[in-house]
TIGUPA-684594 format. One record per atom (N, C-alpha, C): residue in three letters; x, y, z. Coordinates in steps of 0.02 Angstrom, whole numbers, plus 32768, in hexadecimal, padded with zeros to 4 digits. Layout:
N
ALAXYZ...
//
This chain:
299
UNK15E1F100BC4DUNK15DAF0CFBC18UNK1619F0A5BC0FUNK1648F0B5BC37UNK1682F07EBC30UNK1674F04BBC46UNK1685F00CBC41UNK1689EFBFBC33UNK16CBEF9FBC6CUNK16BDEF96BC9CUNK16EAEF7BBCCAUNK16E7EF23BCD3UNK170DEF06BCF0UNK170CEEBABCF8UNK16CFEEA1BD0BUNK16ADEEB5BD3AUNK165BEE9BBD50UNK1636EE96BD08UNK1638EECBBCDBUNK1600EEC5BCABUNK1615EE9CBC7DUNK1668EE89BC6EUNK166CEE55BC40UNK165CEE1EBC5DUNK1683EE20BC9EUNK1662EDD3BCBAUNK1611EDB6BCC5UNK15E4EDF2BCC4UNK15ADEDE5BCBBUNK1589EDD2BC74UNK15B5EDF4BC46UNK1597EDDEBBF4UNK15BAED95BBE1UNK15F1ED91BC03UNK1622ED47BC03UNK15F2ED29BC26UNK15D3ED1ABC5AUNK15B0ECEFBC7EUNK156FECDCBC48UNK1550ED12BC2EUNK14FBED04BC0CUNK151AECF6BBB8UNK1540ECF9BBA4UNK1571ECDCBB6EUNK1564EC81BB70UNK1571EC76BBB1UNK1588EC3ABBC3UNK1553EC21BBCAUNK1516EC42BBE5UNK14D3EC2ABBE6UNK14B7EC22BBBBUNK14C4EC3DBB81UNK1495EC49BB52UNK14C1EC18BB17UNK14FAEC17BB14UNK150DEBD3BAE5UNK1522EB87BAF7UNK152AEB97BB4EUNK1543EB50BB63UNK157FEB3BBB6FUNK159DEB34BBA5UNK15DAEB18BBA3UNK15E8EAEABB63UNK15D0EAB8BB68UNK15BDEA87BB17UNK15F3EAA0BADBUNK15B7EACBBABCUNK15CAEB06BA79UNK1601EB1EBA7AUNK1607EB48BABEUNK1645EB7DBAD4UNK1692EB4CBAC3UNK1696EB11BAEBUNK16C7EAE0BAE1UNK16CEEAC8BAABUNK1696EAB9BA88UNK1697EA92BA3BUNK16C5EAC3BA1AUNK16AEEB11BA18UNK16C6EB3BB9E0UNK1717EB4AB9EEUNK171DEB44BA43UNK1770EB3EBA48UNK1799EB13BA30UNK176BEAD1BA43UNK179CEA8DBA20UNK1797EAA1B9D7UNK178AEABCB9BDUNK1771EABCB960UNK17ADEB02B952UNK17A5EB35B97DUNK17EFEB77B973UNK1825EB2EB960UNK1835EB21B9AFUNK1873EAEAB9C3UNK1879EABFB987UNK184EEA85B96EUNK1856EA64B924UNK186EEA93B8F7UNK184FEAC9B8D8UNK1853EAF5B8A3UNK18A5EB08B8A9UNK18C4EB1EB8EBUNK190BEB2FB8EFUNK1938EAFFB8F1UNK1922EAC7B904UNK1955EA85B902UNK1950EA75B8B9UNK191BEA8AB87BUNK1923EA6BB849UNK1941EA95B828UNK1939EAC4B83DUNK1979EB12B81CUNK19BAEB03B828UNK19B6EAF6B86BUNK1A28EAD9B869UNK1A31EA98B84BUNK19EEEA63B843UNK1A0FEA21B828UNK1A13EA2EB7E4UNK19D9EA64B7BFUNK19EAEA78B780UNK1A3DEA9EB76BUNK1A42EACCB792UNK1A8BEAE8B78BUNK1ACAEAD0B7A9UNK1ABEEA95B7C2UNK1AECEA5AB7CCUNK1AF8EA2DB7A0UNK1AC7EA14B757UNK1AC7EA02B73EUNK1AD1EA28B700UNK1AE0EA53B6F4UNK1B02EA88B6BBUNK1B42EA5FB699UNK1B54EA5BB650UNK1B73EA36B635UNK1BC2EA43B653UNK1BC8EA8DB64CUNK1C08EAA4B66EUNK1BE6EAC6B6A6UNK1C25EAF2B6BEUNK1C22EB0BB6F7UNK1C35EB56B6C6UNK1C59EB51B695UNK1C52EBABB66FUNK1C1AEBB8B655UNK1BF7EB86B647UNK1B99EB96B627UNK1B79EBBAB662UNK1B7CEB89B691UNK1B56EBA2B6CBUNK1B84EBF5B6EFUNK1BAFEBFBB6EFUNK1BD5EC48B6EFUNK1BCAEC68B6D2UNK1BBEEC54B679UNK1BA7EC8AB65AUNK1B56ECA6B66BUNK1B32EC71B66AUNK1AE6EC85B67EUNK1AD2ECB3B6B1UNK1AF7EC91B6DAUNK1B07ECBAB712UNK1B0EED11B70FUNK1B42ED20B6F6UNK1B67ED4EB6E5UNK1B2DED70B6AAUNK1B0DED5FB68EUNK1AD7ED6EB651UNK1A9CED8EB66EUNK1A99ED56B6A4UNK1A68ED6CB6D3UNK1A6EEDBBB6F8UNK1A8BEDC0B701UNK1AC1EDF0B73FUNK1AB3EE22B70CUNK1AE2EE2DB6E8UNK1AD2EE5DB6ACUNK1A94EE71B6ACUNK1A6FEE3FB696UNK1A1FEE48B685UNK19E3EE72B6ACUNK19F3EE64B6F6UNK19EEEE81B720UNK19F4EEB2B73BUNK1A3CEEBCB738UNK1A5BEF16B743UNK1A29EF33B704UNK1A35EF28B6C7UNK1A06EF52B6A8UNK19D7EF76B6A1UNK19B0EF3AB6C4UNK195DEF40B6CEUNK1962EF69B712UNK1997EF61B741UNK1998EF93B77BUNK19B1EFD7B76CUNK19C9EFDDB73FUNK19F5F016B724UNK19C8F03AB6FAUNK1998F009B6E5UNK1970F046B6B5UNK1922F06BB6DAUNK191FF047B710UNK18CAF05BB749UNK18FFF07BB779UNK192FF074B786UNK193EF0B4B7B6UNK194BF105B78FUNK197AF0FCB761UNK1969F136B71CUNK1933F151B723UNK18FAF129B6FFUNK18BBF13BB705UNK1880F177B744UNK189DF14BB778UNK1883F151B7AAUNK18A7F195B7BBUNK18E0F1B5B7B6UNK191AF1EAB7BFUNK18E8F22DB79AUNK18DCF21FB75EUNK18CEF240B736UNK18A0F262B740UNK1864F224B73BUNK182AF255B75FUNK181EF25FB7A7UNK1844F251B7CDUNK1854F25BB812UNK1868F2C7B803UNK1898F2D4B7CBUNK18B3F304B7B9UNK186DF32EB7AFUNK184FF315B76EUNK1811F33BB751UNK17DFF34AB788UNK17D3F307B7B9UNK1790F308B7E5UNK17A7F348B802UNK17F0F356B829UNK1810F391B853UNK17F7F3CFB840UNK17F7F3C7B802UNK17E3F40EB7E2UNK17ACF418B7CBUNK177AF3F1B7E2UNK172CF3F5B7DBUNK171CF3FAB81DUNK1747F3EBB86CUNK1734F3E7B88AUNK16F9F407B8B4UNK16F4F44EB8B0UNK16D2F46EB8C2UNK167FF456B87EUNK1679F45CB85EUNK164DF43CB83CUNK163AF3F8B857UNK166BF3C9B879UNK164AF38DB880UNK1628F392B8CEUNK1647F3B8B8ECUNK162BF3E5B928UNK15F0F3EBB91EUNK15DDF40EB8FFUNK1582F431B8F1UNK156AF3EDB8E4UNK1562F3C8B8B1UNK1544F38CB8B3UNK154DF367B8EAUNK157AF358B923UNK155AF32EB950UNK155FF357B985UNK1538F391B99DUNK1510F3BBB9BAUNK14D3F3D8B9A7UNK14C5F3B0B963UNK1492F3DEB944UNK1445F3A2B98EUNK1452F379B995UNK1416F360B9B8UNK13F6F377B9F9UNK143AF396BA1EUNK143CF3B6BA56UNK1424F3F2BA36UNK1456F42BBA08UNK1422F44BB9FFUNK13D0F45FBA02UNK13D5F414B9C2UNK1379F41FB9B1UNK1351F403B9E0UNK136BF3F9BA22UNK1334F3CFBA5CUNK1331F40EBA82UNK136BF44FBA79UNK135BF485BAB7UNK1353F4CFBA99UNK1334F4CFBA5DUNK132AF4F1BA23UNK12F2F527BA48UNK12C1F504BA63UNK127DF527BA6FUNK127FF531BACBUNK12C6F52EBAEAUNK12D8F53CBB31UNK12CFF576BB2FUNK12B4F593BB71UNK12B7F5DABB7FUNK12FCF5EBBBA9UNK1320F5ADBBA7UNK136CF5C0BBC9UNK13A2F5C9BB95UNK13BEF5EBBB8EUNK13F9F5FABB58UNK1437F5B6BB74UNK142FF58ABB3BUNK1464F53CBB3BUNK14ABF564BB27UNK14D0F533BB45UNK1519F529BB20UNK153AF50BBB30UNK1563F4EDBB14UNK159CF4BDBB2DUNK15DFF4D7BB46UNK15F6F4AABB73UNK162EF4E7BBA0UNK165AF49EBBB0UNK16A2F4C8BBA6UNK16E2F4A3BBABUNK1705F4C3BBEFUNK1715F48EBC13UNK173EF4A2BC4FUNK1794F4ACBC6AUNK1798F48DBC2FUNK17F1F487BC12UNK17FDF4BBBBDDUNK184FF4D4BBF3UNK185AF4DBBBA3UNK185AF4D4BB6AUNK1871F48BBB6AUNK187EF456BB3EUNK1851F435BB36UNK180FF426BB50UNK17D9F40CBB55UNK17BDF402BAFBUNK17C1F43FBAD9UNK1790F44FBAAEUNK17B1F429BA73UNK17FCF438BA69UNK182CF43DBA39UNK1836F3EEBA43UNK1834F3BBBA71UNK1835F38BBA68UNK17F5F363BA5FUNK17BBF36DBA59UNK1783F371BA5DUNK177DF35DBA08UNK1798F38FB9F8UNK179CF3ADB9AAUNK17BCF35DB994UNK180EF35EB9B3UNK1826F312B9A3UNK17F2F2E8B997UNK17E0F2DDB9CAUNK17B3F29BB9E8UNK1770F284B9ADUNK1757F2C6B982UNK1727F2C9B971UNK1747F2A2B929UNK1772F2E3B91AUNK17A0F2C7B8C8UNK17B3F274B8C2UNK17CDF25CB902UNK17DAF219B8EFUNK1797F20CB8EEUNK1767F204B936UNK1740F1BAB913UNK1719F1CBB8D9UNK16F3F203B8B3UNK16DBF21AB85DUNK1720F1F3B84BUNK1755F1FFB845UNK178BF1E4B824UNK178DF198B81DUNK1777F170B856UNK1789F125B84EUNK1733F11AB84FUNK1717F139B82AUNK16BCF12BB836UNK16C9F117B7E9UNK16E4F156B7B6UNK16E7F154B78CUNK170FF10FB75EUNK174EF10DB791UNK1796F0DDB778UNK1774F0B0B778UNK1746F082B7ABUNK171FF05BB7B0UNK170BF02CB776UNK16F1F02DB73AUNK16E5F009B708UNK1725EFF0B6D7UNK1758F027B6DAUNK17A0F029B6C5UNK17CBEFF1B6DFUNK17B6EFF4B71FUNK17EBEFC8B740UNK17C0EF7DB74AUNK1796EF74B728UNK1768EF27B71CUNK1786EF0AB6D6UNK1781EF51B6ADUNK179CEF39B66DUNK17E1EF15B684UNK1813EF46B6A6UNK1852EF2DB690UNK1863EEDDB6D1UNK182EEEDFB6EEUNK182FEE91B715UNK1811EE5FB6D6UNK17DBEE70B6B7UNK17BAEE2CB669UNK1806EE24B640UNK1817EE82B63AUNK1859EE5FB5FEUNK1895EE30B620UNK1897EE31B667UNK18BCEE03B68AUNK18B2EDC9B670UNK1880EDB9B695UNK1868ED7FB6ABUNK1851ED3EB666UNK182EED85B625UNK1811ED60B5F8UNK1831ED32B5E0UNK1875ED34B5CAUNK18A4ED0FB5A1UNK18A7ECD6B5CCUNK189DECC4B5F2UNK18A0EC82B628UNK1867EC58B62BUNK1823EC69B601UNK17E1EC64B601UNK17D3EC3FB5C5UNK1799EC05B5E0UNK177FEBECB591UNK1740EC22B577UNK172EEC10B53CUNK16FEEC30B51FUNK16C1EC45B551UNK1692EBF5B572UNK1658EC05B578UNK167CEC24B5CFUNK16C6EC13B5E9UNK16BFEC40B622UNK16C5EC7FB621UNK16D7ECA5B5EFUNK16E9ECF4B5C8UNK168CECECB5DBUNK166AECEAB5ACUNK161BED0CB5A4UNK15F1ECE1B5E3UNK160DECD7B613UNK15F1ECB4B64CUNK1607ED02B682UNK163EED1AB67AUNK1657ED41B6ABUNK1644ED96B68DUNK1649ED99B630UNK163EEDEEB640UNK1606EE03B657UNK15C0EDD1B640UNK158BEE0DB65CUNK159DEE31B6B1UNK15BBEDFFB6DFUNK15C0EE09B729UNK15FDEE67B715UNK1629EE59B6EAUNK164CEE97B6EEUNK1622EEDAB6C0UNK15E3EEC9B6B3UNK15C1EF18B691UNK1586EF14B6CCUNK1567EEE6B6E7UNK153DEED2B725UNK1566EEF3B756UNK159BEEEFB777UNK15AFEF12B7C2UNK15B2EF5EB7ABUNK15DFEF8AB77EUNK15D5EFC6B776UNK1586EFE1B794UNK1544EFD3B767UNK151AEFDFB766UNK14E9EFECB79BUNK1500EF95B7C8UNK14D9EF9EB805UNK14E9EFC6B83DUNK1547EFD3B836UNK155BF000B865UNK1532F045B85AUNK1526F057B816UNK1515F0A7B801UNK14D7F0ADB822UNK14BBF067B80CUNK145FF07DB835UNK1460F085B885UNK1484F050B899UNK148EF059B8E6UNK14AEF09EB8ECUNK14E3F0C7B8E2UNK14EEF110B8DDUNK14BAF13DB8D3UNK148EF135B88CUNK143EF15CB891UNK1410F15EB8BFUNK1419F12AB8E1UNK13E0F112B90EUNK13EFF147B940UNK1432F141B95EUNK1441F176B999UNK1428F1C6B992UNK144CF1C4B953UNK1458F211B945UNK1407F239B931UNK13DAF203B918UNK13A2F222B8FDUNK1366F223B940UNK1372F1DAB96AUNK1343F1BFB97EUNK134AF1CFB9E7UNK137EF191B9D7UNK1388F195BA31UNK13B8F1CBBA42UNK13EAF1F0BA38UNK1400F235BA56UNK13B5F271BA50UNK1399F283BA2FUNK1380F2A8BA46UNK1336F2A0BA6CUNK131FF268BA72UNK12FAF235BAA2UNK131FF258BAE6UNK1356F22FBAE0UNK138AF239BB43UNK1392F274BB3DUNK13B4F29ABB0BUNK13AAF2E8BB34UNK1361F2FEBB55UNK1327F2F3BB2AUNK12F2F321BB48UNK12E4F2FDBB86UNK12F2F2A7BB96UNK12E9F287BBDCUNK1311F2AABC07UNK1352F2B8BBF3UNK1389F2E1BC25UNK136CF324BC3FUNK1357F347BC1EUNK134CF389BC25UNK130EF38DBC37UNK12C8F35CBC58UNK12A9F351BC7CUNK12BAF365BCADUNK12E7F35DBCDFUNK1301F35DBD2AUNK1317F38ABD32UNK131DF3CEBD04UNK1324F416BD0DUNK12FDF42CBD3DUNK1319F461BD6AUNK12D9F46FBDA9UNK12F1F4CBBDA9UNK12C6F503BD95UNK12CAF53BBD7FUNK12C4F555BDCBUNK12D1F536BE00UNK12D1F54BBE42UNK1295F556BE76UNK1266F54BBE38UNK1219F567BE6CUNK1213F541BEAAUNK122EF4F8BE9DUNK1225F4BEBEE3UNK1254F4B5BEF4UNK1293F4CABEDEUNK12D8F4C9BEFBUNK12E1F4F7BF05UNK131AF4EABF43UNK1342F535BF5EUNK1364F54FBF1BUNK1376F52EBEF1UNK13AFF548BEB1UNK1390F534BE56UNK1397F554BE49UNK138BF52BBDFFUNK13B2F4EEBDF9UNK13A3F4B0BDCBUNK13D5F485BDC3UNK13CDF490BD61UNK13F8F4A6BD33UNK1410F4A3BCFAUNK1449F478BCDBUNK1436F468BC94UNK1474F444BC92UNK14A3F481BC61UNK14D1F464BC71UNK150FF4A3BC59UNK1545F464BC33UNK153CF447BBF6UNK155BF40BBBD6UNK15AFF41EBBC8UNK15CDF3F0BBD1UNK160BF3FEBBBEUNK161BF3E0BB7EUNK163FF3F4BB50UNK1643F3F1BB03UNK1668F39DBB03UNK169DF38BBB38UNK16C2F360BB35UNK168AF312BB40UNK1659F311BB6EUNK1647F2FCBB99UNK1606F2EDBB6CUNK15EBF311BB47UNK15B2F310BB09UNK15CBF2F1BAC1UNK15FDF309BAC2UNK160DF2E6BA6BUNK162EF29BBA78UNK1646F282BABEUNK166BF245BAE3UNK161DF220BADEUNK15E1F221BAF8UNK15B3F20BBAEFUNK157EF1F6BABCUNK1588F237BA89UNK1575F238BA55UNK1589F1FDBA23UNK15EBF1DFBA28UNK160EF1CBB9F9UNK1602F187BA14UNK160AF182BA69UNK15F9F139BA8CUNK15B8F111BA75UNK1594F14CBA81UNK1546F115BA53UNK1551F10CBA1FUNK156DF12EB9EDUNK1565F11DB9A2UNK159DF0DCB997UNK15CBF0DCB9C3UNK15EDF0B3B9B3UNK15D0F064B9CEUNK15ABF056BA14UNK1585F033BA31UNK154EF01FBA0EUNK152CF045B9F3UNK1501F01CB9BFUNK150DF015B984UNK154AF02FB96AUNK1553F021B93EUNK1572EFCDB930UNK159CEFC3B95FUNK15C6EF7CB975UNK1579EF46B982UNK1544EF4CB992UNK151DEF3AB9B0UNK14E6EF0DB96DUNK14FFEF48B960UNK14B4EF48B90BUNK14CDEEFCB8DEUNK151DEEEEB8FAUNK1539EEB8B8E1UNK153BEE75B8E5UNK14F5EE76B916UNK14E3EE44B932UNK14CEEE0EB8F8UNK1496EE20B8BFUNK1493EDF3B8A1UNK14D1EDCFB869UNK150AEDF7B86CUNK153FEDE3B83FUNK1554EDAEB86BUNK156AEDC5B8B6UNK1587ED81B8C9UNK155CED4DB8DFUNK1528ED40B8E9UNK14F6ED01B8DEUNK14FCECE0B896UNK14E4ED16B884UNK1501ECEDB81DUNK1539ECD4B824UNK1571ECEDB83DUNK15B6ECC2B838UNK15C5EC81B83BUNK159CEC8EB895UNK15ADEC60B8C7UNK1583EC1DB8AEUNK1545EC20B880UNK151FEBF9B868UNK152EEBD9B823UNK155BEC07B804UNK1592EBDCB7CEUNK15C1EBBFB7D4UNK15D8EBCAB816UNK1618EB91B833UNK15FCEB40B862UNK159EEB4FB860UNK1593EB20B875UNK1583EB1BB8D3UNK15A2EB52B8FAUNK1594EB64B938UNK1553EB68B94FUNK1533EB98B92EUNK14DFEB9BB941UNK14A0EB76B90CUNK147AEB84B915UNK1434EB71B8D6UNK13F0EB92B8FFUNK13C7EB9AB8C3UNK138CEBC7B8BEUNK1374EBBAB917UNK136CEB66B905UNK133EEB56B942UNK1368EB42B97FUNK13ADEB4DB99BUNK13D2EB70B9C4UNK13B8EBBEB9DCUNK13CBEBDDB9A4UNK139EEC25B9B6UNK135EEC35B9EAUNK1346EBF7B9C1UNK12F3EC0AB9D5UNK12F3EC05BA1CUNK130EEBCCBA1EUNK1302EB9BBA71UNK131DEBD9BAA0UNK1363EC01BA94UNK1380EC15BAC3UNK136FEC78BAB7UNK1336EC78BAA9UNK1313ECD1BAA3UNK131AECE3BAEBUNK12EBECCABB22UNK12F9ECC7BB69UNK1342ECEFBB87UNK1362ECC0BB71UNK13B1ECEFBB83UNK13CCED07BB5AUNK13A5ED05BB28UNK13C4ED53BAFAUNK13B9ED9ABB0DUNK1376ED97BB1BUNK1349EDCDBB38UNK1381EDE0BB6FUNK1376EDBEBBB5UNK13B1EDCEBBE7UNK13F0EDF6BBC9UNK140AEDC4BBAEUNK145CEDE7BBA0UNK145CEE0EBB6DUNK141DEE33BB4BUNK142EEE76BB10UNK1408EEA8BB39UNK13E7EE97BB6BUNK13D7EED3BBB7UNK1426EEE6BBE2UNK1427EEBCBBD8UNK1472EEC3BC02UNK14ACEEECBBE6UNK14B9EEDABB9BUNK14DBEEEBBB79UNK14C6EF30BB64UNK1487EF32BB6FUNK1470EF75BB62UNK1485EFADBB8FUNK147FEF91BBD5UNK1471EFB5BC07UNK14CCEFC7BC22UNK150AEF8CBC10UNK153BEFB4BC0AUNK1565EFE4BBE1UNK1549EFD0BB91UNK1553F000BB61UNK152FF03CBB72UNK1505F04CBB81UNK14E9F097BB7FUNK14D7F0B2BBBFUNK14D8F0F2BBB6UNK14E0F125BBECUNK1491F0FABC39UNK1499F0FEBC59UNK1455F0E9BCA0UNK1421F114BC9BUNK1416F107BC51UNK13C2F13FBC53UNK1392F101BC20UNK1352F0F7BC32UNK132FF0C0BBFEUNK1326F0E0BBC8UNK132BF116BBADUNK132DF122BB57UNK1359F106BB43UNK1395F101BB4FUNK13C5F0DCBB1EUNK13D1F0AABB29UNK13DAF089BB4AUNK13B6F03EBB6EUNK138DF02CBB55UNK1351F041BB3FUNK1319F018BB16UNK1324F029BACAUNK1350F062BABAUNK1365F076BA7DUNK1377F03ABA6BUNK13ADF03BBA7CUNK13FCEFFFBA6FUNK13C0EFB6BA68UNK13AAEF98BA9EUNK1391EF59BAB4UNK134BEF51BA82UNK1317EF73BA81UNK12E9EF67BA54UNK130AEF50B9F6UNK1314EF79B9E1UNK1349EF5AB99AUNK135FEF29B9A5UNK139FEF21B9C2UNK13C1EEEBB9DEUNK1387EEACB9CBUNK1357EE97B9EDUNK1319EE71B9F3UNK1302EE51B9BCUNK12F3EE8FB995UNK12DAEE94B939UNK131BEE71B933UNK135CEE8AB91FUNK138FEE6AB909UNK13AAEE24B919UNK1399EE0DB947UNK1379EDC8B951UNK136BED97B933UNK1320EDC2B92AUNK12F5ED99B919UNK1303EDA2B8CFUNK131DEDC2B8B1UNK1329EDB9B85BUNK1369EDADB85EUNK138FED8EB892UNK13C3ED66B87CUNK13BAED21B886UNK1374ED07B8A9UNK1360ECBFB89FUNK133CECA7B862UNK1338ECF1B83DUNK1313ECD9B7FCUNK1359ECE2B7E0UNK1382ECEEB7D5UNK13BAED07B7B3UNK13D5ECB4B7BBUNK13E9ECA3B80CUNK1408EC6DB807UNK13EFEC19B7ECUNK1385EC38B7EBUNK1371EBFEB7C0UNK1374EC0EB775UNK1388EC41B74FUNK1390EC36B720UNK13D2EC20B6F5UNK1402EC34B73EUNK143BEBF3B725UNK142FEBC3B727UNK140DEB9CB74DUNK1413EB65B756UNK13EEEB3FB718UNK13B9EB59B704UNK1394EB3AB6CFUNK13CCEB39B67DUNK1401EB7DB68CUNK1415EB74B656UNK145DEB3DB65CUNK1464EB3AB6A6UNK148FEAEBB68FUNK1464EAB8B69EUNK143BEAB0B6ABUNK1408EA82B688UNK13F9EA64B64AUNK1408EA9EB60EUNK13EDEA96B5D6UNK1432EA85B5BCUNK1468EA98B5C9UNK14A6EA9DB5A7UNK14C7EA58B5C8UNK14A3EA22B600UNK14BCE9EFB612UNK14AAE9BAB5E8
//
């Protein structure tokens, strides 16, 4: 499930298909304006100690907000450690309950020393930054807000209580739905030896199961975010409803694709990931026509 240069360059290529050289260039020239009007703005600062101090305000402001989500993140990085074995059982409980009614006695088996005990690490951080997660949105709004007019403040929070949420469902989805789907597909291809010279069993390794377990949840979870950034991209004016529509065709393509390098080479999670994806879509063309009607009304 790792991600090498071919597969970006392949989602970079249907990227390009699917918005257009056109778009793609427009939205660069529009970065490029936006930063030339940032240095002609802070070129134009009354002094040059205003603009130092802001600066410097800024800086401050920043370390803070970095200083207080890494804290955070430490902490229960600390607590998750010591639940670890508890957070263990919950993401094995699927594997469990798919080999519950085996007449083969399951278990998970570590081949390293160190295998398990870092395992344990591995688990505590990401519960740890699953959790930090909404924490560290807040302390980007309290950044950012003070720099914000009114209707752009209540234009931007629903998107920061909206991404938490959809990541969690995309996480449910795995944990309830498609992991124990792919286990019982996996454990299909068990062969108890009658037609083979050997039995073939699987014998899971703890490192190698909870690495998979955390990769999907994190893959669809990033994924589920699809309709936030269409909403975005449709408030800055980049896309519209009936853009969408026209270009479904190569949407389809490149969220197969995207599917098919995010998740493991088995079609359960592949159609897991990619079917939603689809739905999410399609209620982000209603999403992005109901912006549009509401600057419609507000024009």
């Amino acid at each position: 499930m790792s991600i090498g240069f071919w597969q970006i360059a392949i989602v970079v290529i249907l990227v390009v298909l699917l918005f257009g050289r056109g778009k793609i260039s427009s939205l660069m020239g529009d970065v490029a304006k936006g930063i030339k009007s940032f240095k002609k703005g802070m070129a134009q600062d009354p002094t040059e100690d205003q603009a130092k101090n802001i600066t410097e305000n800024n800086d401050q402001e920043l370390r803070k907000r970095l200083i207080q989500s890494f804290v955070c993140l430490l902490v229960l990085f600390v607590i998750c450690y010591i639940f670890s074995e508890e957070i263990y059982n919950f993401l094995v409980a699927p594997y469990a309950e798919a080999v519950k009614n085996s007449e083969i006695q399951r278990r998970l088996i570590f081949t390293a020393l160190q295998e398990t005990f870092l395992t344990y690490i591995k688990v505590s951080f990401f519960t740890a930054f699953f959790f930090t997660s909404p924490f560290i949105l807040i302390q980007i709004w309290k950044f950012i807000a003070p720099g914000l007019y009114e209707h752009e403040k209540s234009a931007i929070m629903p998107y920061l209580v909206v991404t938490p949420i959809l990541f969690l469902l995309g996480g449910m989805l795995v944990y309830y739905l498609i992991m124990p789907l792919a286990i019982k597909f996996f454990l299909s291809f068990e062969s108890t030896g009658i037609t083979t010279s050997l039995p073939i069993q699987l014998e899971a390794k703890v490192n190698e199961y909870l690495s998979l377990v955390m990769k999907l949840i994190f893959a669809f979870g990033l994924s589920f975010q699809l309709p936030v950034v269409l909403s975005l991209l449709a408030r800055v004016g980049f896309v519209d409803s009936e853009f969408l529509k026209t270009r479904r065709k190569y949407v389809v393509i490149i969220i197969f694709t995207a599917a098919a390098i995010l998740t493991p080479p088995d079609p359960i999670t592949q159609i897991g990931l990619a079917i939603p994806l689809l739905i999410l879509y399609e209620l982000s063309i209603i999403s992005v026509r109901m912006i549009e009607k509401k600057v419609e009304e507000n024009a």
